[in-house]
C-alpha positions as CSV (number, residue, x, y, z in Angstrom):
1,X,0.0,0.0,0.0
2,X,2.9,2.5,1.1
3,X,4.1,2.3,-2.6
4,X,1.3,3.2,-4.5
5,X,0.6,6.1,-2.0
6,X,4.1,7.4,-2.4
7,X,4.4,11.6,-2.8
8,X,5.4,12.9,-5.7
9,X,6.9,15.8,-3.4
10,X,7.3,14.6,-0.2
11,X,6.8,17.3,2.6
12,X,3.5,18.8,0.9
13,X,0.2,18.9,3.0
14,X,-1.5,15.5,2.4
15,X,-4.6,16.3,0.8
16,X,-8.0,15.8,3.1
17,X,-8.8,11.9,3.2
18,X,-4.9,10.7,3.0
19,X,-4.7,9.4,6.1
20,X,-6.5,6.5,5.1
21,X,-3.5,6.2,2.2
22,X,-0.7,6.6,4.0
23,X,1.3,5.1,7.0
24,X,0.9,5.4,10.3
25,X,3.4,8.5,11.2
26,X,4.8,9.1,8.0
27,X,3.8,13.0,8.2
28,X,4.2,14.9,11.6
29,X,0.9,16.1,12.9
30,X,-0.1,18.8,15.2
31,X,-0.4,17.6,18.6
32,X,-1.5,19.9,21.7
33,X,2.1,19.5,22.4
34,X,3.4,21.7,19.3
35,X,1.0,24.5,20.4
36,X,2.7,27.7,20.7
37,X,3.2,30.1,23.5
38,X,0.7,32.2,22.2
39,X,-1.9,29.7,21.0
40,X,-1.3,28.8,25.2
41,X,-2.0,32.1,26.3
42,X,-5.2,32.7,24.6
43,X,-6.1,29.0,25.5
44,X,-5.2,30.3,29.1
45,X,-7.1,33.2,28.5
46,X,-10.8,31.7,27.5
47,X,-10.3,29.4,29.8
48,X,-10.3,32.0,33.0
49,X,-13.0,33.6,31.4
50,X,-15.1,30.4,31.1
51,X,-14.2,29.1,34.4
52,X,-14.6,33.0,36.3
53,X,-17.4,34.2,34.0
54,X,-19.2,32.2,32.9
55,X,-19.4,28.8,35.1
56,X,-20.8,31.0,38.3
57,X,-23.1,32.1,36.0
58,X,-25.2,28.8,35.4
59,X,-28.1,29.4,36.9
60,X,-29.1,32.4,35.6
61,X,-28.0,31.3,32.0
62,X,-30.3,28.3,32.8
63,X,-32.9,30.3,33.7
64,X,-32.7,32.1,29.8
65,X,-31.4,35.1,30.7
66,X,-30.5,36.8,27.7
67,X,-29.5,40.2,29.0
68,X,-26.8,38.3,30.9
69,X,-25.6,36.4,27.5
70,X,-25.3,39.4,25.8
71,X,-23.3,41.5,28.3
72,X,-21.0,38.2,28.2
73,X,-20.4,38.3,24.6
74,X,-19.3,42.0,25.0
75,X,-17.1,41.1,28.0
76,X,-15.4,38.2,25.7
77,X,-15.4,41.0,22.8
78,X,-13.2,43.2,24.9
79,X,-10.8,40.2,25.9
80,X,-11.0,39.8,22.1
81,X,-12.2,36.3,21.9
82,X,-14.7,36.9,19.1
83,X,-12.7,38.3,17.0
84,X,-10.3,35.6,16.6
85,X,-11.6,34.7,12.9
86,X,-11.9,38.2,11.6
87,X,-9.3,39.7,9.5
88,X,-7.2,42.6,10.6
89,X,-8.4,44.8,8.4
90,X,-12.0,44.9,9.9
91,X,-10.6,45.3,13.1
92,X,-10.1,41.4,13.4
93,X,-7.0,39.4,14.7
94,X,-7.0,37.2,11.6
95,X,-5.2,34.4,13.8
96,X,-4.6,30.8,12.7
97,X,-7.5,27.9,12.8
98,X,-6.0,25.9,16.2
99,X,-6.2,28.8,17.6
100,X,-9.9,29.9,16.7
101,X,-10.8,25.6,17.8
102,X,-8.6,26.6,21.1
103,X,-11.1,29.4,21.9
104,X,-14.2,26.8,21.2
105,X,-12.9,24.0,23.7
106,X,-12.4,27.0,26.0
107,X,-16.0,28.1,25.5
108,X,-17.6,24.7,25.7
109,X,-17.6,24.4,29.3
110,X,-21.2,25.5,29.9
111,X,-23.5,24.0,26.9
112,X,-25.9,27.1,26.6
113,X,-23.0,29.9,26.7
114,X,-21.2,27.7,23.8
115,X,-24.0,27.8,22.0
116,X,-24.4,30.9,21.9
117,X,-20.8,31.8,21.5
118,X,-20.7,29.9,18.6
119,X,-23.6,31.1,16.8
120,X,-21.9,34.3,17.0
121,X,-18.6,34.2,16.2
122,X,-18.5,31.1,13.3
123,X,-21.9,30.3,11.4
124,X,-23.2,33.8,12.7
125,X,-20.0,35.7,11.5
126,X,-17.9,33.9,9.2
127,X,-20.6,33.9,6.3
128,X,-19.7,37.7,6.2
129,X,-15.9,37.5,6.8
130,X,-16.1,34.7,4.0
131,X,-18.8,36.1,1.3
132,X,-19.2,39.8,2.1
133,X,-17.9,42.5,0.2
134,X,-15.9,45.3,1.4
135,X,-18.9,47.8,2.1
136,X,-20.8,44.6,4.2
137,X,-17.7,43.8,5.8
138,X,-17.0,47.6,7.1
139,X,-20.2,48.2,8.2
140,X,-20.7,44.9,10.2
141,X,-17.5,43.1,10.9
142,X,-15.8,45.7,13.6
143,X,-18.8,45.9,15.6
144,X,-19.7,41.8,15.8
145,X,-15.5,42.2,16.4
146,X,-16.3,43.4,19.7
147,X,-19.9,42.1,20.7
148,X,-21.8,45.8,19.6
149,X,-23.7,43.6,17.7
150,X,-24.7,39.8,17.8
151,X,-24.8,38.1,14.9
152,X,-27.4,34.9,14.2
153,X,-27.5,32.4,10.9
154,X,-31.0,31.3,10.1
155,X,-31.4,28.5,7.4
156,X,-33.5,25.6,8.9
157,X,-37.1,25.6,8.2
158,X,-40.0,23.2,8.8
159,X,-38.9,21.1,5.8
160,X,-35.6,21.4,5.5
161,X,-32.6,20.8,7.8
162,X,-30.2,18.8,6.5
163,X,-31.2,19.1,3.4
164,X,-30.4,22.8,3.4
165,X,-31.3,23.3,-0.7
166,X,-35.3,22.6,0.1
167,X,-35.6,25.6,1.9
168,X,-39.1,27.5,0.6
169,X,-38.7,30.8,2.2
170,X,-38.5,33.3,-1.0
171,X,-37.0,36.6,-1.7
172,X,-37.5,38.6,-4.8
173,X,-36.7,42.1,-6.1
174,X,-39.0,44.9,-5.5
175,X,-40.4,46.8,-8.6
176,X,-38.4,49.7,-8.4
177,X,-34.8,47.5,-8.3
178,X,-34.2,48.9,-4.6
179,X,-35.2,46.2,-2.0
180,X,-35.4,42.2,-1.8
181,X,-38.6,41.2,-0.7
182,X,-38.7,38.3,1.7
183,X,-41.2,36.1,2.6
184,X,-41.2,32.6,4.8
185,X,-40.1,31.4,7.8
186,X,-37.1,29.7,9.7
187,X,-36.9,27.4,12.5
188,X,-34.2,26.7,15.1
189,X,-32.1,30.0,15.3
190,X,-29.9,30.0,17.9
191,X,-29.5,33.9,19.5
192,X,-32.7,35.2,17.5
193,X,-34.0,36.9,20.5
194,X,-31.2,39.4,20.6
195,X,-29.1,39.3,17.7
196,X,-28.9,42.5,15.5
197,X,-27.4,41.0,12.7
198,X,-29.1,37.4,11.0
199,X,-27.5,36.1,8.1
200,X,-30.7,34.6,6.0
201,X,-31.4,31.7,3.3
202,X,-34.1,32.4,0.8
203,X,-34.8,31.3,-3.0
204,X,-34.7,34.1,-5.5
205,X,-36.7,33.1,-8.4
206,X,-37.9,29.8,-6.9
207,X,-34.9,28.4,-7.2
208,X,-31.9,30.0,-6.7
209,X,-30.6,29.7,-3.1
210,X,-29.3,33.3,-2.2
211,X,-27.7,34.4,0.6
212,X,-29.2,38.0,2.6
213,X,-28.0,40.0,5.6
214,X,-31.2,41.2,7.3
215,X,-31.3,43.4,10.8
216,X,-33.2,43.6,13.4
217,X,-36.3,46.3,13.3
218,X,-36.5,45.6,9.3
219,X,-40.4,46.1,8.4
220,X,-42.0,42.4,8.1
221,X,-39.3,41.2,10.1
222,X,-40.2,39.3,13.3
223,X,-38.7,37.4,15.8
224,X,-41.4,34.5,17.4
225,X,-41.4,33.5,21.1
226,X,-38.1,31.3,22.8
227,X,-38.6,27.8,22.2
228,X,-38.6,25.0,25.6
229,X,-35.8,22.6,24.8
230,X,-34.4,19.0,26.7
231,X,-31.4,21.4,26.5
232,X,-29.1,24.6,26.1
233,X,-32.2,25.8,27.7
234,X,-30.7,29.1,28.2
235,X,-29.5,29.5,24.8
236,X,-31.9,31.4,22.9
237,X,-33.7,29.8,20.4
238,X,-36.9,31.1,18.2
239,X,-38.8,31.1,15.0
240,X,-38.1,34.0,12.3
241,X,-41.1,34.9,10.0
242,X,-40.3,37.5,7.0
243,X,-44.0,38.9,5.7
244,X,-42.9,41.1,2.6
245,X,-40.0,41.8,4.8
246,X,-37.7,45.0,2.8
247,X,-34.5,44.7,3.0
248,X,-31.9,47.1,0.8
249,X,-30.8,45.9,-2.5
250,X,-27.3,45.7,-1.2
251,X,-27.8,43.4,2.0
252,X,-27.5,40.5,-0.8
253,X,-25.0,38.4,0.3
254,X,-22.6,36.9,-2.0
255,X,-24.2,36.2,-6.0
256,X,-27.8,35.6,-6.6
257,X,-27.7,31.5,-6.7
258,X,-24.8,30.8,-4.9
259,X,-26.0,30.8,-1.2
260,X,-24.8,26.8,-1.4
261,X,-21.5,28.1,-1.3
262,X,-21.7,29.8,1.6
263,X,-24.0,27.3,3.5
264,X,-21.7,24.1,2.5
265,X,-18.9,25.7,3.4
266,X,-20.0,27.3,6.7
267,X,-21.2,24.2,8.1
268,X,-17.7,22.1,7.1
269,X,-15.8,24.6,9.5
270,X,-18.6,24.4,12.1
271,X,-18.3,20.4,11.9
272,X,-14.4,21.0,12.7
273,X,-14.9,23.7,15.1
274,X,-18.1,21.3,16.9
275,X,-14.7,18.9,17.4
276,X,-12.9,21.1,19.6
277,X,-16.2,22.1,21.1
278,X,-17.2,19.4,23.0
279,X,-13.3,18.7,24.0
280,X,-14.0,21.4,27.1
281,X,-16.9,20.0,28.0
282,X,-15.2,16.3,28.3
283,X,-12.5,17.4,30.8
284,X,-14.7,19.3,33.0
285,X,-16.9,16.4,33.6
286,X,-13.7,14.5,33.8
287,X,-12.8,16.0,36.4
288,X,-16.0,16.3,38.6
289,X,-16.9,12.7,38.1
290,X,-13.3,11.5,39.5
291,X,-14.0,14.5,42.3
292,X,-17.3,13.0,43.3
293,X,-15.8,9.5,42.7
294,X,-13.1,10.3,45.3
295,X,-15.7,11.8,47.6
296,X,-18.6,9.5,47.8
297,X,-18.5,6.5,49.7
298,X,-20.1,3.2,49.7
299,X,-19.1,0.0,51.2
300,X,-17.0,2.6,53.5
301,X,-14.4,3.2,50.5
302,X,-14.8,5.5,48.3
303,X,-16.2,4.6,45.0
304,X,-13.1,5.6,43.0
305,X,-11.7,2.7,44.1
306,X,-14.2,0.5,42.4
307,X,-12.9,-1.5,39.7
308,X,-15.9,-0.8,37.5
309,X,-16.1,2.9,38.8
310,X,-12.6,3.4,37.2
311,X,-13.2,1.6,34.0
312,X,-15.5,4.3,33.5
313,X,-13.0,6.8,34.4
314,X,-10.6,5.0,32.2
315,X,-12.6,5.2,29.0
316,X,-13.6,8.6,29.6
317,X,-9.9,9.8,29.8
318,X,-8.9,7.4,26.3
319,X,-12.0,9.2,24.3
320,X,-10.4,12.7,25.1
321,X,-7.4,11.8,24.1
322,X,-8.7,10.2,20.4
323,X,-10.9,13.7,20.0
324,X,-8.1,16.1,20.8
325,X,-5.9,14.4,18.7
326,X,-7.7,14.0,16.1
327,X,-8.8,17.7,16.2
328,X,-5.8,19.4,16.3
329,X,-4.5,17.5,13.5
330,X,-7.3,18.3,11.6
331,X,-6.8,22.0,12.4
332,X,-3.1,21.5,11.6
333,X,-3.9,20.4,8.2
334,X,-6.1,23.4,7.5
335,X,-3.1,26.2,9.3
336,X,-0.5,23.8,7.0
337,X,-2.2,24.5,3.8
338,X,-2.6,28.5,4.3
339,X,1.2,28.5,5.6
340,X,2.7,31.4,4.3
341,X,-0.5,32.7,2.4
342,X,-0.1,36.8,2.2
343,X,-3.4,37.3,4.5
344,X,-4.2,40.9,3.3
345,X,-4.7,39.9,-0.3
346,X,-7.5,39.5,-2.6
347,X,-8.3,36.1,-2.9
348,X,-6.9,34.8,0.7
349,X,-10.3,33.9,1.9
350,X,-11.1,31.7,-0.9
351,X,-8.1,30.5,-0.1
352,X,-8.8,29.6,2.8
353,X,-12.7,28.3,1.9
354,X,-10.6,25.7,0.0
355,X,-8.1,24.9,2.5
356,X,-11.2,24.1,5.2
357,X,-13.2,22.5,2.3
358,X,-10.1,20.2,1.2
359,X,-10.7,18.7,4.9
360,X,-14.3,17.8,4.9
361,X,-14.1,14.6,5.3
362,X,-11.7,15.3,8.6
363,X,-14.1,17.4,9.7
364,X,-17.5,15.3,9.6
365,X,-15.3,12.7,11.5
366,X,-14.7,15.3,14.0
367,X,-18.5,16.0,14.3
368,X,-19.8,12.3,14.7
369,X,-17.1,11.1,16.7
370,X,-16.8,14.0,18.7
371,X,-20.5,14.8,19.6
372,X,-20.3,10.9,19.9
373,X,-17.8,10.4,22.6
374,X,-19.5,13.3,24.8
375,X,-22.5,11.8,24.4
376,X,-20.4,8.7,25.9
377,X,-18.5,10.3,28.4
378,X,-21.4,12.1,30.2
379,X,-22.9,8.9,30.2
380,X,-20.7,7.1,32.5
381,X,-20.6,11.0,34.5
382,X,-24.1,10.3,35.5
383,X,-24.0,7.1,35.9
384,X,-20.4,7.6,38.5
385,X,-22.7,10.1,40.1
386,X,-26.0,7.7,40.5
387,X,-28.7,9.4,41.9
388,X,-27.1,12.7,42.0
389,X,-26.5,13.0,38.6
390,X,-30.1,12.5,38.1
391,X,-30.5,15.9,40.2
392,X,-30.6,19.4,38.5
393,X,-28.2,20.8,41.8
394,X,-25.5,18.7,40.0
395,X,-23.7,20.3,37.2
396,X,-23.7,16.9,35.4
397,X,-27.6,16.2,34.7
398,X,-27.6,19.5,33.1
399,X,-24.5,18.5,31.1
400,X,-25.7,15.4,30.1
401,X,-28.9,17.2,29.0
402,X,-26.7,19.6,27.1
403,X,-24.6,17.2,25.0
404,X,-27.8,15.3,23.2
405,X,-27.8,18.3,20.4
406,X,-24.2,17.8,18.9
407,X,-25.6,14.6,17.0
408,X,-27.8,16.9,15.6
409,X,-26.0,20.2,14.8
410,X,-24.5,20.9,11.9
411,X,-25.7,18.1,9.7
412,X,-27.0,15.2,11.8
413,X,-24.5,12.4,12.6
414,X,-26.4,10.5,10.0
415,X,-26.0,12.7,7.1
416,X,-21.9,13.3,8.2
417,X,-21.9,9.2,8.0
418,X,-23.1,9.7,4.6
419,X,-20.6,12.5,3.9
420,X,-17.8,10.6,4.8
421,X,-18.1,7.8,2.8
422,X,-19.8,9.7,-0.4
423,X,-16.8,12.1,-0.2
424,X,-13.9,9.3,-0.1
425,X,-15.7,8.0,-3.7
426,X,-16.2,11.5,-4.9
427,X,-12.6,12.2,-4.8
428,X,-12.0,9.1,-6.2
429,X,-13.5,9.7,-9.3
430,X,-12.0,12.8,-9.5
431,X,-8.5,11.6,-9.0
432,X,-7.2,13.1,-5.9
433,X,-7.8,9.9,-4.0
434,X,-6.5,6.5,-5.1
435,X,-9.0,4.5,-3.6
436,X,-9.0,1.7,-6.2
437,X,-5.8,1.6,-7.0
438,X,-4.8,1.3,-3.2
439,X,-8.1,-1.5,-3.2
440,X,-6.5,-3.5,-5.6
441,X,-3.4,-3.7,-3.9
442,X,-4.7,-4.3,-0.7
443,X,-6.8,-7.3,-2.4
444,X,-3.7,-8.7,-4.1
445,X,-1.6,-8.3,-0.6
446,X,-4.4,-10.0,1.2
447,X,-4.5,-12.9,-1.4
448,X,-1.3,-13.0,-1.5
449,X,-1.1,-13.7,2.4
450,X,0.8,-10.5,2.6
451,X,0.1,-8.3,6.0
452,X,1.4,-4.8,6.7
453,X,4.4,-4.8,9.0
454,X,5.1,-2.1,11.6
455,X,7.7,0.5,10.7
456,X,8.5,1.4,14.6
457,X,9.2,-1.5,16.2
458,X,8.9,-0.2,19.9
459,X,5.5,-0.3,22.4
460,X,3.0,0.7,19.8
461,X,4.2,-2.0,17.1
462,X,1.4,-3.6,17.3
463,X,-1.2,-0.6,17.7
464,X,0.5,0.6,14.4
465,X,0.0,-2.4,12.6
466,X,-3.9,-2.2,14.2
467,X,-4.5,1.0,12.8
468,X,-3.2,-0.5,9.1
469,X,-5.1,-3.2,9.4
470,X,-8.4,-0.7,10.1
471,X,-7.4,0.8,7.0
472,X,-7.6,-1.7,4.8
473,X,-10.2,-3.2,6.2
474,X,-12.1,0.3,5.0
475,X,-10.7,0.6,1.8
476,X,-11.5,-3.2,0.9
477,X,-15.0,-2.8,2.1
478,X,-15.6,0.4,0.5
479,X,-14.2,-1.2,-2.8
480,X,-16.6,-3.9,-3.1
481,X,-19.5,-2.1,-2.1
482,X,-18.6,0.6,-4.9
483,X,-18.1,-2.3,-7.5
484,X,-21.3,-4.0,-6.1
485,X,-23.8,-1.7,-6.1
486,X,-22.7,0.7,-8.5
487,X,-24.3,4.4,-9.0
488,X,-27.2,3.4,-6.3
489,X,-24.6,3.2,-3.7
490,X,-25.8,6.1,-2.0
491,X,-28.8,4.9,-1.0
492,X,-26.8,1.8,0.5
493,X,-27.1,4.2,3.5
494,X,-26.3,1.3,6.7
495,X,-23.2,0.2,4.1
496,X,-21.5,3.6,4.0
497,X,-22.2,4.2,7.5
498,X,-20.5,1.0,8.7
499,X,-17.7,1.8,6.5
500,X,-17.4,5.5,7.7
501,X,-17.4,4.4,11.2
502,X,-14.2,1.9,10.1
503,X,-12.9,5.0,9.0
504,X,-13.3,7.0,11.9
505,X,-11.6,4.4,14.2
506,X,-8.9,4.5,11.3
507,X,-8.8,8.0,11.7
508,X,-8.4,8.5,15.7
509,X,-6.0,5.4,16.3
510,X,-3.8,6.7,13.5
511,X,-3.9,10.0,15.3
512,X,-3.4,8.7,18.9
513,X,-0.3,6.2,17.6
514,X,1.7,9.2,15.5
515,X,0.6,11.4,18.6
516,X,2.0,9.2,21.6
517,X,5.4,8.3,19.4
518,X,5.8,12.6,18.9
519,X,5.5,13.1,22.5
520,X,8.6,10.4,23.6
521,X,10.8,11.9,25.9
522,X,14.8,10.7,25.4
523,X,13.4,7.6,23.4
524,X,10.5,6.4,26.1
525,X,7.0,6.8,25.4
526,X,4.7,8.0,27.9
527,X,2.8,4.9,29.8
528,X,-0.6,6.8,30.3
529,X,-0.7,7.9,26.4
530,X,0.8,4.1,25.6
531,X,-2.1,2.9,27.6
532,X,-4.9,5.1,26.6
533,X,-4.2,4.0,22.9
534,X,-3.7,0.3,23.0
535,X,-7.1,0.2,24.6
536,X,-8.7,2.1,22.6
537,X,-6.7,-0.1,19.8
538,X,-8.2,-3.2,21.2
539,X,-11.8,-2.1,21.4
540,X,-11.6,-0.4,17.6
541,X,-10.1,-3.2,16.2
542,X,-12.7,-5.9,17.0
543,X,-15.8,-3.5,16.0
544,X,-14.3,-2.6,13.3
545,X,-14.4,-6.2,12.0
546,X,-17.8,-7.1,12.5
547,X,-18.8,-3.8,10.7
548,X,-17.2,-4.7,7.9
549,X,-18.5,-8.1,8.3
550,X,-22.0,-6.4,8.3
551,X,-21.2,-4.7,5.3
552,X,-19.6,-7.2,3.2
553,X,-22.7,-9.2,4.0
554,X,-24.7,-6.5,2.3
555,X,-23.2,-6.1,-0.7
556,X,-21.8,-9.7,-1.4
557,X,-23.8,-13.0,-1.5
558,X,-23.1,-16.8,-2.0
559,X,-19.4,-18.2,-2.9
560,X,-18.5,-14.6,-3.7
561,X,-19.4,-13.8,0.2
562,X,-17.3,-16.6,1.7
563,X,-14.1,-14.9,-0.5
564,X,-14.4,-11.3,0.7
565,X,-14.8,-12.9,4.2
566,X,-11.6,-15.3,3.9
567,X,-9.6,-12.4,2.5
568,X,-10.1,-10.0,5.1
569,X,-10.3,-12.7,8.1
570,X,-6.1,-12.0,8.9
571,X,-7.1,-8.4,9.4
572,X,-8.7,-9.2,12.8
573,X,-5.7,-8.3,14.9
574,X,-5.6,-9.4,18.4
575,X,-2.6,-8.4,20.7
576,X,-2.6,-10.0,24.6
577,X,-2.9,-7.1,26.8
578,X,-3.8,-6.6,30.8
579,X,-6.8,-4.9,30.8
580,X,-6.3,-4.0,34.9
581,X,-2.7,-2.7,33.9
582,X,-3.8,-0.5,31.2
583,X,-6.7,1.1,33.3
584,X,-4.9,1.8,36.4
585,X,-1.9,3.9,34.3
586,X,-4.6,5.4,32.7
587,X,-6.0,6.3,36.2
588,X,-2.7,7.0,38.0
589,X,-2.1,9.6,35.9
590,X,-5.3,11.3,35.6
591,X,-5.7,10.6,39.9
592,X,-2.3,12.6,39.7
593,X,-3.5,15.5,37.8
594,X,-7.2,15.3,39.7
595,X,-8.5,15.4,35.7
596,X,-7.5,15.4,32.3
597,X,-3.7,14.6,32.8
598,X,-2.3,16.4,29.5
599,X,-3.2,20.2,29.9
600,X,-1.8,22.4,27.2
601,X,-1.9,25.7,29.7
């Protein structure tokens, strides 16, 4: 496999989807550990704001107060946390894209405030930074800069979520050429109640999907009344209706037709950027599970001590060490390809629309896995706290409450699934992807009793050779199901989701393996980072089979069945490992550290 995936100039950014291509380690990555002193500092710096600001702030957030949201944007505006994103020359900082998903694991801390955070400064903002021209970007940009105004994005309606093109609200010139005309509704929209500024979706013509910046007070223009939710209760969230709705001819955003452009490509950063945002969230309840663990006694020992207690702590540490590496590779990737890119010139943000777009793929795995894995991880929180964590007084029911949404932002973790493995074969027929070439000889190795060998021969031989194994496992599978079902495979929906969920596990224990090796110190790996990935390793490894089982079971039948299943049977790798061994370095460390034990601040 490593020959046909060979760079034709070695040292350029792989392009989004080569990890699946390429061996384990074979490009550096960025690692929490590579951050810079000033990626640190403003990390630092959200984090005291989140932690002094916000947290003692719950209740009334809670309670949907959004005078007190509002005043906290401005407070975060004058730290200059929202302006991260913007460009200098709207009175921006323009900064790098770790930095900006920094900020948003900073942020996530309370569920309701990173809602609302986020509504503002990406999907809220970014449409402008991205599509708006110079006049838009004056007039708007240095004022959502410093939380003057608040900024909302409204798309969703009552028939159209994911599928973002059937939207029937429609705009349309007025007879003298000076106003658009709106009319229809949206659904959903985070911060309506007190935004100024709403970035708006409408269909000019019946059926070209245009982009619009409408304000608050515009005639026709109203805002319905908060909507109850399971949770981010106190994030605002409300109807729009638009009855004949004027708005000035040059409030269009972007080119009539084009408002794809700037959807699609908002929501692949926000599926990056919902990666880093649950990443906060996951250490703080970290942390006060093992608290309350250590505090809470039954049996007159604390319940920290409980073997099962601290498997849960265990697995909660390992799945926050998969989604912040993964993360900050992905953001990596995106700074890597914009490196030395002249940021004041004319065509640097489509540059940079394409750098974040050449990473989809990356960044729908960070959505599913990561909204995934909190879902998981507050989970076992509640379940460490028992009764309590049923209680509102603990922070936890709330959290748990908090993290059901993220499978739903964004694109729900169903249509990413889809994304994943429709993109792979896209790019494949383009050409940027070798997907059959690589399947062919994967098949050839795999007949020819030929099994990848590790190119490290030290702890994590034999987590490399897992994550290889995952690989191929994915790239087979894929491959058959292409050749099986042909142009109907996308509505083979449980066969592309199997095989992006091999992926995914491809994806994280590649990251964790190249991750762990980058951080040795004098030669010797870390035990707790050692630990954290051969059990995740283990676990990946096994579902990852019977996925692919399930899949090649779909799209193969017969004597033609029994062969894809003989082929790939001697990629089921199982290493012998000490499951009590691995937990309790996993736990001494984080016990040590009374949390997450690899802070970056």
């Amino acid at each position: 496999m490593a020959a046909v995936l060979e760079q034709a100039h070695p040292g350029e950014v792989p392009v989004g989807g080569a990890f699946l291509f390429s061996d384990v380690g074979s490009v550096r990555i960025i690692t929490p550990e590579l951050f810079s002193e000033e990626q640190r500092l403003y990390l630092k710096t959200a984090l005291q704001f989140s932690q002094e600001q916000v947290l003692p702030q719950a209740e009334k957030i809670e309670a949907k107060d959004n005078a007190l949201l509002r005043d906290l944007l401005r407070r975060a505006g004058e730290l200059g946390l929202l302006m991260i994103d913007i460009p200098e020359a709207y009175g921006g900082l323009g900064l790098d894209k770790t930095t900006s998903l920094l900020i948003a694991e900073a942020m996530s801390l309370n569920g309701s405030w990173s809602v609302s955070f986020g509504a503002h400064t990406g999907i809220g903002t970014l449409p402008i930074v991205w599509f708006g021209n110079d006049a838009q970007k004056r007039k708007y940009l240095p004022r959502l800069a410093t939380g003057e105004l608040v900024a909302a994005y409204a798309l969703t309606e009552q028939g159209s979520g994911s599928d973002a093109l059937g939207a029937r609200t429609k705009a349309e010139l007025s007879p003298d050429g000076k106003e658009w005309i709106l009319n229809g509704s949206k659904l959903y929209i985070t911060n309506a109640a007190f935004a100024d500024v709403f970035v708006v979706f409408a269909k000019v013509d019946g059926d070209k999907f245009t982009g619009f910046i409408v304000e608050r007070g515009t005639p026709g223009f109203t805002v319905g009344p908060e909507e109850h939710k399971m949770g981010i209760r106190g994030s605002s969230t409300c109807p729009l209706y638009f009855e004949d709705a004027r708005i000035p001819r040059e409030n269009l955003l972007g080119e009539v037709g084009k408002g794809h452009k700037i959807a699609f490509n908002i929501l692949n950063y926000g599926r990056l950027k919902l990666g880093a945002g649950v990443i906060g969230s996951m250490k703080l309840n970290l942390r006060n599970a093992l608290l309350f663990a250590q505090e809470r006694k039954q049996f007159k020992a604390p319940i920290a001590s409980f073997p099962l207690i601290r498997e849960k702590l265990a697995r909660m540490t390992t799945l926050i060490y998969a989604v912040e590496s993964m993360t900050y590779r992905t953001a990596g990737l995106v700074d890597a390809a914009l490196a030395g890119a002249d940021k004041t010139a004319a065509d640097y943000e489509a540059r940079l629309i394409a750098a974040i777009e050449e990473y989809a793929i990356e960044s729908s795995i960070m959505k599913v896995y990561g909204s995934e894995a909190l879902g998981y991880l507050v989970d076992d929180a509640v379940q460490i706290h028992g009764g309590a964590g049923y209680i509102e007084e603990y922070p936890v029911e709330r959290a748990y409450r908090d993290a059901r949404i993220n499978r739903i932002f964004e694109g729900t973790n169903e249509i990413n699934r889809m994304l994943i493995a429709g993109m792979l074969l896209k790019r494949t027929m383009k050409g940027t992807l070798p997907l059959f070439e690589v399947a062919q000889a994967v098949d050839e190795d795999l007949v020819g009793g030929r099994l990848p060998r590790a190119r490290v021969r030290d702890e994590l031989a034999a987590e490399e050779l897992a994550a290889e194994n995952l690989k191929r496992l994915a790239i087979y599978t894929l491959k058959v199901a292409a050749e099986a079902f042909g142009p109907n495979i996308e509505e083979q929906q449980v066969v592309l989701a199997t095989v992006a969920d091999i992926v995914m596990d491809a994806y994280a224990l590649d990251s964790m393996v190249t991750r762990t090796r980058q951080a040795e110190v004098e030669g010797k790996l870390d035990a707790a980072r050692v630990a954290m990935t051969r059990r995740y390793s283990t676990e990946a490894n096994a579902r990852s089979y019977d996925r692919a089982r399930l899949a090649l079971c779909a799209a193969a039948k017969g004597d033609a069945l029994k062969e894809h299943l003989k082929k790939v049977a001697p990629l089921e790798l199982f290493t012998p490992y000490d499951p009590v061994e691995l937990r309790e370095t996993v736990l001494k460390s984080v016990e040590k550290a009374t949390g997450y034990p690899l802070s970056a601040v």
